[in-house]
N, C-alpha and C positions, 0 to 999 in steps of 0.2 A: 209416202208420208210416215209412214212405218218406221221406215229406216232411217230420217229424220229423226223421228223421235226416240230413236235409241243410240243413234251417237251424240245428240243433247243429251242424252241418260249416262252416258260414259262419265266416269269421274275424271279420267284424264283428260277428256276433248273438255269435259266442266272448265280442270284446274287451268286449260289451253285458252280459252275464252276467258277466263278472268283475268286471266295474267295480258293478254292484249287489252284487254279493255282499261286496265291497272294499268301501261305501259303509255296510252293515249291518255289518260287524265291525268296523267304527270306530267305528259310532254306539253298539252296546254297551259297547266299550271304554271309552267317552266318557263313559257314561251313570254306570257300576256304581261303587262307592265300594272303592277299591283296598283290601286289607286291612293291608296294611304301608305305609302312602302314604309319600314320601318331606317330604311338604307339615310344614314349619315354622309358617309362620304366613301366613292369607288375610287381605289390610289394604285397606279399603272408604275413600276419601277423597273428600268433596263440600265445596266451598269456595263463597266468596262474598264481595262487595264490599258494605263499607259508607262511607261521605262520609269524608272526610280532615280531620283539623283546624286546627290554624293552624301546626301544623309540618310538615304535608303528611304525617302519621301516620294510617292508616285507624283508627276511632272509632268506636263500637256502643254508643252509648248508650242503647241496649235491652236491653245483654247479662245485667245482672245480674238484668233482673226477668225475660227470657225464660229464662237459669237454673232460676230457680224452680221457672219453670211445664214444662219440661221434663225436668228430676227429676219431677216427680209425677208426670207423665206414662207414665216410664217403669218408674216405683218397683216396679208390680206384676211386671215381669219385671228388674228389673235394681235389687235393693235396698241393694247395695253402694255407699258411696260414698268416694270416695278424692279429692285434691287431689295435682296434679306437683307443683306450688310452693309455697310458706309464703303465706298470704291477705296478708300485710304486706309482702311482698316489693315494691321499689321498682323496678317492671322495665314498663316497656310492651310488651304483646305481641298479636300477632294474628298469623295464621293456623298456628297451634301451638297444639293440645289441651293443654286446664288441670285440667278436669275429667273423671273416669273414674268409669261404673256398671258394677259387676261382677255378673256374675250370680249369683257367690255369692264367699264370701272366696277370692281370689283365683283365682275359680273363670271360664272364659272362657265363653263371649265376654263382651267389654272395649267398650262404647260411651265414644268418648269425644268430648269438646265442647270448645271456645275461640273465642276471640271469631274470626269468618270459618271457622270450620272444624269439622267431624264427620267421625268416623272409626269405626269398626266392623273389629272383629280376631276375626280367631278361628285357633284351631289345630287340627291333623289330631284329634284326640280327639273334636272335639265338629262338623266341618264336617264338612257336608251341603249342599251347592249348594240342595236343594228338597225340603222344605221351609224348612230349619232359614237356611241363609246369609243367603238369597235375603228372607226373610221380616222375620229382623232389620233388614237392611238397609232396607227397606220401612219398618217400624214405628219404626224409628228417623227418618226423612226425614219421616214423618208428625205424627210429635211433635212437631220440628224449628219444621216449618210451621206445626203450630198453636199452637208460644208465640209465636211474632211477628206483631205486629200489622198488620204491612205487608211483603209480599212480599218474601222476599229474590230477589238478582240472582245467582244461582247463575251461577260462571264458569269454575268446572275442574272434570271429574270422575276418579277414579282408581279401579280396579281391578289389586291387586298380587297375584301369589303368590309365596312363597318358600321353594323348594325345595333339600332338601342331604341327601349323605350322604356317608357315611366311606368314605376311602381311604388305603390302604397308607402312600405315598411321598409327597410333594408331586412330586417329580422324574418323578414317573410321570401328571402332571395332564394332559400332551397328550395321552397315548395314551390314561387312561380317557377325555378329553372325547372323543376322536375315534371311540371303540368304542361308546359310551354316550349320549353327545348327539348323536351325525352331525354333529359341527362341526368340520372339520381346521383347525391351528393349522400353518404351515411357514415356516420360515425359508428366507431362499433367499442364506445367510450361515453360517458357520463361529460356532457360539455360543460366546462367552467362557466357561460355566462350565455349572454343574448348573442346571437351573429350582428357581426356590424361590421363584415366587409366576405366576398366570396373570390373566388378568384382559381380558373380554372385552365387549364392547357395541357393541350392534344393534340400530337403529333402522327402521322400517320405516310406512309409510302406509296404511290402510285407511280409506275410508269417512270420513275426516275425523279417525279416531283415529289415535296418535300409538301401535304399540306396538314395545316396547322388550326385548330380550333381555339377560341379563347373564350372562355366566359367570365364574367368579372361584375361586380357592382361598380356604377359610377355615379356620377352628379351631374343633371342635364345644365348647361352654361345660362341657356335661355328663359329657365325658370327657378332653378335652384333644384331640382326635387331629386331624388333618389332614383336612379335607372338602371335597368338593367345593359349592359352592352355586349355582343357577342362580338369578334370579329375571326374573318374566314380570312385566310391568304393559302395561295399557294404559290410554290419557288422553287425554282430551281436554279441548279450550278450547274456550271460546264463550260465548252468553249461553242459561241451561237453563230452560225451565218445570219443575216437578215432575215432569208426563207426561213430559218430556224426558229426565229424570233416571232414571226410573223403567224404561224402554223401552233406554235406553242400558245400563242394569246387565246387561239379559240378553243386550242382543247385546255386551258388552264379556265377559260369561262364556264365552260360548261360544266367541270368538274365541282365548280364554287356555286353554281345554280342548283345543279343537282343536289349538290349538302343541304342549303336554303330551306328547298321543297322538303327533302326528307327529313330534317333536323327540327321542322316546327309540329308541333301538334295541327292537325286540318283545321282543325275550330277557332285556334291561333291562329293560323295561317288567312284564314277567308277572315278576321278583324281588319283587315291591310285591305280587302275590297269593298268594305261599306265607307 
């Protein structure tokens, strides 16, 4: 019992026990799907390079028939179909989504498709990291693959989240960011006037990814009022296999959970479970 009570008396085995027990109530915090999430909308982007034409214009002259075959592919879970543009519209475009399958009338998640580009949305109603995200994301890249008949060159991948809520003032955006996201804003100058808009970005290296913090004042659509919005992405370039792509989604989720949890104040944080 003794000797019990004196490697609990070690400060080290102390600081050892707290740092596990600190490393467990993160991972839950990480894990559990908040009940008021703050989350907007989760936006999945895989791009890719096709040959250039004679105006140095990228060209996918497989797009229309891979179309096809990627609708049907997806029809059983995603039978919605919707067009951005007029089909006759006289416009050249790549890597901007044209085509969108909904999974029900205007019902989310949103897979959507353009020549070089797929993209996968969804919003806090219906996102689940695992199975539900995590899996469309998948089943969509699989489709992807198998209507073309020659391997695309996968060359950017993106992982965003976008997160907001409402507050009071705009004039009061330093102090909630500073209380709420642990990010202090100072001037080290005599301000001209009230704040009436903030707007923040941070960039940072991991692993090869590129991720990205934004904080900013915005205006919520749904009721007019003044909001705060953060958004997290992270991205990367390169040249992808599919394993590459596939492998990168979870370690690019985790890395954007991880921010999540650390980047709110706990008192902030636990308003998302009442």
């Amino acid at each position: 019992m003794s000797r019990m009570s004196d490697q609990f008396g070690d400060p080290l085995m102390k600081n050892i026990l707290f740092s596990a027990f600190e490393q467990l109530i993160f991972e839950v915090m990480r894990s559990k799907k908040l009940k008021n999430s703050p989350l907007k909308e989760a936006i999945f982007e895989l791009s890719w390079q096709s040959p250039l034409d004679q105006t140095g214009f990228p060209l996918d002259k497989e797009f229309e028939l891979v179309l096809g075959k990627f609708q049907s592919a997806i029809a059983n879970d995603f039978p919605i179909y919707k067009r951005t543009i007029p089909a006759n519209a006289p416009l050249k475009i790549y890597g901007r989504p044209i085509h969108q399958f909904w999974k029900g009338e205007l019902k989310w998640p949103v897979v959507q498709l353009g020549p070089g580009i797929l993209t996968v949305n969804d919003t806090d109603e219906n996102y689940v990291w695992d199975p539900n995200y995590r899996q469309t994301i998948h089943s969509a890249i699989l489709a992807l693959t198998q209507s073309y008949n020659h391997q695309r060159s996968f060359n950017r991948l993106s992982l965003k989240y976008i997160d907001s809520v409402d507050i009071s003032l705009v004039s009061e955006a330093s102090k909630f960011v500073s209380e709420n996201l642990q990010t202090n804003i100072m001037n080290g100058f005599e301000v001209p006037g009230e704040l009436s808009g903030l707007n923040i970005h941070q960039v940072f290296s991991v692993s090869g990814s590129q991720i990205a913090i934004t904080i900013q004042t915005a205006v919520n659509n749904s009721n007019g009022k003044p909001a705060i919005m953060w958004i997290t992405s992270v991205e990367k370039n390169g040249s992808f296999s599919v394993e590459n792509v596939l492998s990168w989604i979870d370690e690019a989720h985790t890395i954007a959970s991880d921010l999540f949890v650390k980047m709110l104040n706990p008192k902030f944080y636990e308003l998302f479970n009442q």
